[in-house]
VEXKEMAR-58009 format. One line per 2 residues: number of its first residue (from 1); their letters; for each residue x negated, y negated, z negated of N, C-alpha, C, CB. Coordinates in Angstrom, 3 decimals, decimal comma. Glycine has a CB too. Layout:
BEGIN
NUM	a	X Y Z X Y Z X Y Z X Y Z | ...;
END
This chain:
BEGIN
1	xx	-7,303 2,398 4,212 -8,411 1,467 4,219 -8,180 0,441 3,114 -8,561 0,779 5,608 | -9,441 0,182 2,072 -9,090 -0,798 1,231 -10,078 -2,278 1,757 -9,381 -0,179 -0,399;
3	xx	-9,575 -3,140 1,553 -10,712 -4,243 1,700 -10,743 -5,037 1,054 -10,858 -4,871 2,639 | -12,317 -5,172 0,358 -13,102 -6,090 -0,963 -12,734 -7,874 -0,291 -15,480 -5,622 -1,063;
5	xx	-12,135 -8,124 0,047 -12,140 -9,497 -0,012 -12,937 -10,664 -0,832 -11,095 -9,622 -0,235 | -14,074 -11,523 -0,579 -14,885 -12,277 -0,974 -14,251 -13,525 -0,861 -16,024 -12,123 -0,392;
7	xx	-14,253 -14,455 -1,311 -14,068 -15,769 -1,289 -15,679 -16,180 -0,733 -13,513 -16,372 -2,855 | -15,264 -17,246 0,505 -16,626 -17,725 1,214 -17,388 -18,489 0,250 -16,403 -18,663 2,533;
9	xx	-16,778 -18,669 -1,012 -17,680 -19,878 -2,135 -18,835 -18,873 -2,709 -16,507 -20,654 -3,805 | -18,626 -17,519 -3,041 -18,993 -16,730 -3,587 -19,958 -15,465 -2,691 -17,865 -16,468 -4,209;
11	xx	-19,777 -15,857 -1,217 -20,333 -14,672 -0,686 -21,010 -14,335 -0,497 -20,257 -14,330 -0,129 | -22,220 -16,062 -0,990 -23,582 -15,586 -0,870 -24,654 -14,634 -2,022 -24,163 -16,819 -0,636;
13	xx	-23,368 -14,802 -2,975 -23,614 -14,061 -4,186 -23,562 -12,626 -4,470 -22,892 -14,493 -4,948 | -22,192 -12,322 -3,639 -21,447 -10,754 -3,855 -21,465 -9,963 -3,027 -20,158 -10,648 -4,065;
15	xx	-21,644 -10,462 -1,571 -21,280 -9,908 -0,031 -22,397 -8,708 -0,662 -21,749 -11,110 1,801 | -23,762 -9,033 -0,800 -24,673 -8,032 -0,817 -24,896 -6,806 -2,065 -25,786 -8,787 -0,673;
17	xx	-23,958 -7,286 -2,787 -24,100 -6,670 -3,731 -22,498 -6,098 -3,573 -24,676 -7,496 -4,976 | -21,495 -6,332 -2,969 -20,050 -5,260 -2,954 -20,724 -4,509 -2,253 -18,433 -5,653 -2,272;
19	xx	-21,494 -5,067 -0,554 -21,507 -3,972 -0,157 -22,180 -2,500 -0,584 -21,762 -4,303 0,717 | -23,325 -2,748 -1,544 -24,136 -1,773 -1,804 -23,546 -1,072 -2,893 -25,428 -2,202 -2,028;
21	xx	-22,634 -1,824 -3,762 -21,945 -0,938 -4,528 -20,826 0,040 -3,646 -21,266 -1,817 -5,625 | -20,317 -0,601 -2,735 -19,240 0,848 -1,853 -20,081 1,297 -0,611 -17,354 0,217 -1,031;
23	xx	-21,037 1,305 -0,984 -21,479 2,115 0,784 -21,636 3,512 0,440 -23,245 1,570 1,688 | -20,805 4,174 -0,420 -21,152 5,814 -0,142 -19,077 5,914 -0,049 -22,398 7,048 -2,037;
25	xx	-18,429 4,890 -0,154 -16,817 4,823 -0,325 -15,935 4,414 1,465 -16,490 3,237 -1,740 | -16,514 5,403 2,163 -15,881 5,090 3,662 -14,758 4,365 3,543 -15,474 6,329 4,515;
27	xx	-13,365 4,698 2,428 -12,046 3,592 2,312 -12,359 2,544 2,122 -11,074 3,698 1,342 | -13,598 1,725 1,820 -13,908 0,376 1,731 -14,654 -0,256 2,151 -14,044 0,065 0,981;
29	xx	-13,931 -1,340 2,914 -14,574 -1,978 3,811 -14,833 -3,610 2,708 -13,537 -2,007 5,432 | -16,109 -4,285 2,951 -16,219 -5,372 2,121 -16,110 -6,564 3,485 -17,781 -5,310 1,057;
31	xx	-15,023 -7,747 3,101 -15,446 -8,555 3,659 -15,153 -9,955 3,674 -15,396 -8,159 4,450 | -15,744 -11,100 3,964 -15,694 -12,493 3,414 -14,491 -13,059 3,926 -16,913 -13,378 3,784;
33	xx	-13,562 -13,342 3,580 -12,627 -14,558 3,379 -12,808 -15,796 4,155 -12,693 -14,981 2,043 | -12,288 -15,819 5,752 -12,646 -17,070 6,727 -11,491 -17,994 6,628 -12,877 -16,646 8,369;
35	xx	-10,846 -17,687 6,235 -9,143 -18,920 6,386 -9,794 -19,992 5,411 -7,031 -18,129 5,468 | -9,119 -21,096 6,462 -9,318 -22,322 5,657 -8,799 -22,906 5,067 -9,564 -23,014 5,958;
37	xx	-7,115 -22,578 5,109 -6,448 -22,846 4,349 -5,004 -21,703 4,359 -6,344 -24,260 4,583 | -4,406 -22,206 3,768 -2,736 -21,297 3,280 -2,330 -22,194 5,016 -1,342 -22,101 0,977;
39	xx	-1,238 -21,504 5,519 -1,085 -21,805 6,622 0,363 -22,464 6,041 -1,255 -20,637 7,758 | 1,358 -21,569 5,585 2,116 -21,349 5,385 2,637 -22,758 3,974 1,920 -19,899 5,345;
41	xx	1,304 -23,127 3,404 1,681 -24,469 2,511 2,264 -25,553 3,013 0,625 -25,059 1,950 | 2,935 -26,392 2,626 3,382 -27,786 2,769 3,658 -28,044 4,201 2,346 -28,788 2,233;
43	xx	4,369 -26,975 4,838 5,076 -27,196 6,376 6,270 -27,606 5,978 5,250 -25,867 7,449 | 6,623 -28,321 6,487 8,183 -28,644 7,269 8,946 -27,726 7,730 8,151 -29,395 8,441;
45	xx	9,819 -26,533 7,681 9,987 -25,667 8,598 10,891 -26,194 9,760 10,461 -24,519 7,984 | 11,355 -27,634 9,982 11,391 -27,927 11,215 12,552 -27,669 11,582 10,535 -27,408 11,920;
47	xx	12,856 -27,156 12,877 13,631 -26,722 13,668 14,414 -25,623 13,603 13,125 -26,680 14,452 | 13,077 -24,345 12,597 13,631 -23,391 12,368 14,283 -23,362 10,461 12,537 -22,337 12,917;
49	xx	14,716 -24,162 10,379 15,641 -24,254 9,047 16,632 -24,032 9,141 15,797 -25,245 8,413 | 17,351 -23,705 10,501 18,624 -23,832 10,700 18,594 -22,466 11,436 19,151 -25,191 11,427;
51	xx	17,558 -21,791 12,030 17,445 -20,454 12,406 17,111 -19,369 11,450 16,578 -20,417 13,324 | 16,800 -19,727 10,215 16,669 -18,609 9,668 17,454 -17,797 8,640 15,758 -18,741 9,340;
53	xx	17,674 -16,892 8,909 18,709 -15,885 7,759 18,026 -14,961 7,014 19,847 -14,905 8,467 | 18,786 -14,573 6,305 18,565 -13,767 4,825 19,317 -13,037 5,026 18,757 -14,327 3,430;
55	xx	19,054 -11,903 4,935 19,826 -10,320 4,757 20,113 -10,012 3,341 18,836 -8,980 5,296 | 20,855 -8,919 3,696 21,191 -7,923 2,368 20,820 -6,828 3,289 22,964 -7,843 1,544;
57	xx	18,625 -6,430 2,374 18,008 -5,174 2,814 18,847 -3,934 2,330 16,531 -5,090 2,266 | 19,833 -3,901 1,078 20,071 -2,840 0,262 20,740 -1,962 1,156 20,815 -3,155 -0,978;
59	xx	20,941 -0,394 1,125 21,791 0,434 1,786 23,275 0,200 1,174 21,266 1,905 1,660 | 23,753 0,326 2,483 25,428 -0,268 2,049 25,886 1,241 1,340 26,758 -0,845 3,817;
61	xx	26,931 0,848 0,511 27,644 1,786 -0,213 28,699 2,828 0,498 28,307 1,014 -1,151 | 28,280 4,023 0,171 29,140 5,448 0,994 30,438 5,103 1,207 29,270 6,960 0,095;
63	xx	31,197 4,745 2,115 32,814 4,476 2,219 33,528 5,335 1,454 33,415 4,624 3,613 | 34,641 5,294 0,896 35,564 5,711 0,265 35,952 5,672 -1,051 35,545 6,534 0,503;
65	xx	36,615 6,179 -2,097 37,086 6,098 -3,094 36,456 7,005 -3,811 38,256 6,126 -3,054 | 36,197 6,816 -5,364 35,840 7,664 -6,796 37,236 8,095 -7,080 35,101 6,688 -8,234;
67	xx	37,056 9,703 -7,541 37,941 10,392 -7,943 38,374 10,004 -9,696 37,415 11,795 -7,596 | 39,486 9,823 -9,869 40,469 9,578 -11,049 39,550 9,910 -12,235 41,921 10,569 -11,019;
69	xx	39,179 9,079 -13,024 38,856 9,780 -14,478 39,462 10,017 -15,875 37,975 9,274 -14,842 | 39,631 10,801 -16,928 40,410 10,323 -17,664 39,841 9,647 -18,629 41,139 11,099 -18,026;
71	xx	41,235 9,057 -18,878 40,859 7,975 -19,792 40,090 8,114 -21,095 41,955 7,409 -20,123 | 40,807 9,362 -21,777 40,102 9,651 -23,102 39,472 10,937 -22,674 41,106 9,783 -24,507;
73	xx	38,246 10,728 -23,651 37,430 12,132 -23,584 37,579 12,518 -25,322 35,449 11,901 -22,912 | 37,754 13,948 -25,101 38,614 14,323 -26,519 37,434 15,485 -26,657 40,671 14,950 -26,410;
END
């Protein structure tokens, strides 16, 4: 599923016109933009500053040792 996201400043402009450009495109859905703001801006994180951790996502490395190489290649 893709979705046309509108900005509400603009939707009285585009809403009618995305939709009629994708209505034969079932993967796309068109639709207006209700958040009023970033939620996530200019919080405090509070309490949980001291709860939160950071990983290492990477896959850890195969245990054991690399076999001997030589030194010169001749």
């Amino acid at each position: 599923m893709i979705y046309c996201v509108i900005p509400p400043e603009l939707a009285d402009e585009l809403y009618d016109k995305m939709v009629e450009y994708y209505k034969d495109n079932p993967n796309v859905t068109v639709i207006i933009d209700r958040r009023k703001e970033d939620r996530r801006k200019g919080q405090d994180p509070g309490e949980f500053k001291e709860k939160r951790q950071t990983r290492d996502r990477r896959r850890p490395r195969i245990p054991g040792t690399f076999p001997e190489t030589p030194d010169e290649v001749g």
